[in-house]
KEKE-3310 file (N, C-alpha, C; in steps of 0.2 Angstrom, whole numbers, plus 5000, padded with zeros to 4 digits):
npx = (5004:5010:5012:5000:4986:4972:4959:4954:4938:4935:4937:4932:4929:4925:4928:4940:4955:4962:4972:4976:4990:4993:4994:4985:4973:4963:4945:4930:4926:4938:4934:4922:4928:4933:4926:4916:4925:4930:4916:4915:4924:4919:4906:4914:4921:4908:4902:4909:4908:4896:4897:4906:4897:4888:4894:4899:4889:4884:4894:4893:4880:4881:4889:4885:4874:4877:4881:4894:4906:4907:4904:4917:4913:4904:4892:4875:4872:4879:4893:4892:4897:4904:4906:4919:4933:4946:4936:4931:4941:4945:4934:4930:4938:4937:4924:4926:4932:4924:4912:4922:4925:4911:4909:4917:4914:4902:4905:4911:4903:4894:4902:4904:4892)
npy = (4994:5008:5013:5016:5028:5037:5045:5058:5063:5052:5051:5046:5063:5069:5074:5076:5081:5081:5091:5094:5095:5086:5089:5087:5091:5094:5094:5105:5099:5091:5081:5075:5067:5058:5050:5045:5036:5032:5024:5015:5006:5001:4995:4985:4977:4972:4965:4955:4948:4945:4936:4927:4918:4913:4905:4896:4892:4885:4874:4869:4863:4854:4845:4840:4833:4825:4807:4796:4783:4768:4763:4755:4749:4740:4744:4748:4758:4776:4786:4803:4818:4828:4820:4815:4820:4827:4834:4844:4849:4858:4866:4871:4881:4892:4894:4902:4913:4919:4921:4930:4941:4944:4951:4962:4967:4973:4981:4989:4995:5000:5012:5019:5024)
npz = (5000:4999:4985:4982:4979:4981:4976:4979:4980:4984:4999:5016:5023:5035:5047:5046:5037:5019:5009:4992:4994:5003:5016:5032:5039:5054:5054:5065:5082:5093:5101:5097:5086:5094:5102:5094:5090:5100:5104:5094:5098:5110:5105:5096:5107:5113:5103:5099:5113:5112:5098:5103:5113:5105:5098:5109:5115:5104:5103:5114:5116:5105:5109:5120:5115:5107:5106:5106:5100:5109:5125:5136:5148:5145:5141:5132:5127:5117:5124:5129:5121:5129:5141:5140:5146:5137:5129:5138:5142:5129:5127:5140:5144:5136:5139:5153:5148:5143:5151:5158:5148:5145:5159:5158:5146:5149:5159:5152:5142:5149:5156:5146:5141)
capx = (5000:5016:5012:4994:4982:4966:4955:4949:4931:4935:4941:4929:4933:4922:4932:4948:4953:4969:4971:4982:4998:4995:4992:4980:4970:4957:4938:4927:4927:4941:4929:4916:4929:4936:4918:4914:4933:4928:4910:4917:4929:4916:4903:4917:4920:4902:4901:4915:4906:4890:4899:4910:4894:4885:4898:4900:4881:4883:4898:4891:4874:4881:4894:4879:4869:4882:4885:4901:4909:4906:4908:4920:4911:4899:4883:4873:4872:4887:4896:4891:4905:4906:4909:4924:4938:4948:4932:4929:4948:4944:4929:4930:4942:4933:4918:4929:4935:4917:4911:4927:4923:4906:4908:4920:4911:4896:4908:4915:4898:4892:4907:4905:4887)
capy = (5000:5011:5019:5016:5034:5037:5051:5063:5064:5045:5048:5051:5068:5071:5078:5078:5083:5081:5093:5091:5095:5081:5091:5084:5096:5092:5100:5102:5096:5084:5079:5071:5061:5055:5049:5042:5030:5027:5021:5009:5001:4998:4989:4979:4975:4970:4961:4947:4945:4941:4931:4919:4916:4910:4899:4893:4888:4879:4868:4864:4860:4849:4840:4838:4829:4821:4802:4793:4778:4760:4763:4749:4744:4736:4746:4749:4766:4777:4791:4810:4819:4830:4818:4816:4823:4829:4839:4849:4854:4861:4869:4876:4888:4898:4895:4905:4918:4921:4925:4937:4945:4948:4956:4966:4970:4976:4985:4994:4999:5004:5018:5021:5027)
capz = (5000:4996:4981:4982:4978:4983:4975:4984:4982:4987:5004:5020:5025:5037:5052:5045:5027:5017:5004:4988:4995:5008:5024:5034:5044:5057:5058:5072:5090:5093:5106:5095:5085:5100:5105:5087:5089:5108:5104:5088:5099:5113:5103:5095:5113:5116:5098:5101:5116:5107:5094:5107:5118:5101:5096:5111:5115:5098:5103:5118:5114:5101:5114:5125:5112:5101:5108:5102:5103:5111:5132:5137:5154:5142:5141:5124:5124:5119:5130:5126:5120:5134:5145:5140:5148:5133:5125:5143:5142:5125:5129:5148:5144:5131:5143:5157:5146:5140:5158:5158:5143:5147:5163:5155:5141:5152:5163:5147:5140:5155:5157:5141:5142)
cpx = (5004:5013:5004:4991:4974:4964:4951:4943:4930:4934:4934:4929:4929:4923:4938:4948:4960:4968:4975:4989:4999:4994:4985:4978:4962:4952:4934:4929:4932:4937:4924:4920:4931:4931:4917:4920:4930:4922:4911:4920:4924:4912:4908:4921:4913:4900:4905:4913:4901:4892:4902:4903:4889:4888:4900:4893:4884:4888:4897:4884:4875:4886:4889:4875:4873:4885:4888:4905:4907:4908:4912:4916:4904:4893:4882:4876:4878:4886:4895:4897:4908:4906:4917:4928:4941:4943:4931:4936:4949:4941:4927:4934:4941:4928:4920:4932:4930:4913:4918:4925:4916:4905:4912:4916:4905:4896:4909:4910:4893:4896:4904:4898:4885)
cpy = (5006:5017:5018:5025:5034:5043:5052:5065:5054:5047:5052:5058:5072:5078:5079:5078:5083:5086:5093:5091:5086:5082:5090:5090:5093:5097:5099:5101:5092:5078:5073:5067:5058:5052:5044:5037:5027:5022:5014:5003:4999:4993:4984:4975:4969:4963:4953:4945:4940:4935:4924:4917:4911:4905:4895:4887:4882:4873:4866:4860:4854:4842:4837:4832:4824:4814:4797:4789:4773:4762:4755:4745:4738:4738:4747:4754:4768:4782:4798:4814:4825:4827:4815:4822:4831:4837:4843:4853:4859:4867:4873:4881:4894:4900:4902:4913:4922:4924:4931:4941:4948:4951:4961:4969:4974:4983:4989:4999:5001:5011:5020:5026:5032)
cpz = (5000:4993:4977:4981:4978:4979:4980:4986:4984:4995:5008:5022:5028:5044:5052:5034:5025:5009:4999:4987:4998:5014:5025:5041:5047:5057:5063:5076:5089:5097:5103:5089:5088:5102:5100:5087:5097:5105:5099:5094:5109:5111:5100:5102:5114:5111:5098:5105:5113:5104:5098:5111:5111:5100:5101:5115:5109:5101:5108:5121:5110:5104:5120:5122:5108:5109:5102:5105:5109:5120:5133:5143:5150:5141:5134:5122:5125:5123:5126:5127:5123:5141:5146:5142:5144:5129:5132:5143:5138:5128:5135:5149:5140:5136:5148:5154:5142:5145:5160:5154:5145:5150:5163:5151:5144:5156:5158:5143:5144:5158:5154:5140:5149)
residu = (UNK:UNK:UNK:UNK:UNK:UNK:UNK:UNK:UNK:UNK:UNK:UNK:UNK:UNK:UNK:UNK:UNK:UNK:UNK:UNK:UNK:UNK:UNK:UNK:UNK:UNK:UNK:UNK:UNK:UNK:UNK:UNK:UNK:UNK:UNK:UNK:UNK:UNK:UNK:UNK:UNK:UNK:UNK:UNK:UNK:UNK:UNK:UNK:UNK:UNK:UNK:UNK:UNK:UNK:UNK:UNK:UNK:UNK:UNK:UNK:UNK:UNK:UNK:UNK:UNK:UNK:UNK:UNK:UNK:UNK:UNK:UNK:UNK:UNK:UNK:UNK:UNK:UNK:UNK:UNK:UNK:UNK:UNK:UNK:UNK:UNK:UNK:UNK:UNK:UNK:UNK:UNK:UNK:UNK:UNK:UNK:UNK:UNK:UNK:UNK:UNK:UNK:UNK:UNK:UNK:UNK:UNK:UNK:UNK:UNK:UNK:UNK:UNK)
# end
């Protein structure tokens, strides 16, 4: 992105402007684009909460219901595949870091507001 060129009636320029030399001059409040960067970066805060809590219902809704493999003690039925060990070591770590997330995120858009 080097010798990359943008035109001008391309570029946002709604609080800041670059005019043909290349100097960059800011308009308006600083206040209100500092507001407008703050607010971005809390909902993607809040967002990634959203999306790990989806994705992690789905993976353990599906390890809940999904049985796999022949129990050794003899019984018909097989073992649900969060009863293993291995798939809870997977998945109780994201779990833990989802209840972080979220009381972070709650806490970040509660300042924020």
């Amino acid at each position: 992105m080097d010798k990359v060129r943008i035109p001008r009636e391309n570029m946002l320029q709604r609080f800041i402007s670059v005019d043909r030399e290349g100097a960059v001059s800011i308009q308006g409040d600083l206040r209100v684009l500092y507001s407008t960067m703050l607010m971005i970066r809390v909902m993607l805060i809040a967002t990634c909460k959203n999306y790990l809590c989806s994705a992690l219902t789905i993976a353990i809704r599906y390890s809940a219901v999904r049985r796999q493999f022949k129990n050794i003690s003899g019984r018909k039925d097989e073992v649900q595949l969060l009863d293993y060990q291995t798939q809870q070591m997977r998945l109780f770590p994201f779990m833990a870091t989802l209840f972080a997330q979220s009381i972070t995120a709650d806490h970040v858009v509660e300042k924020y507001y």
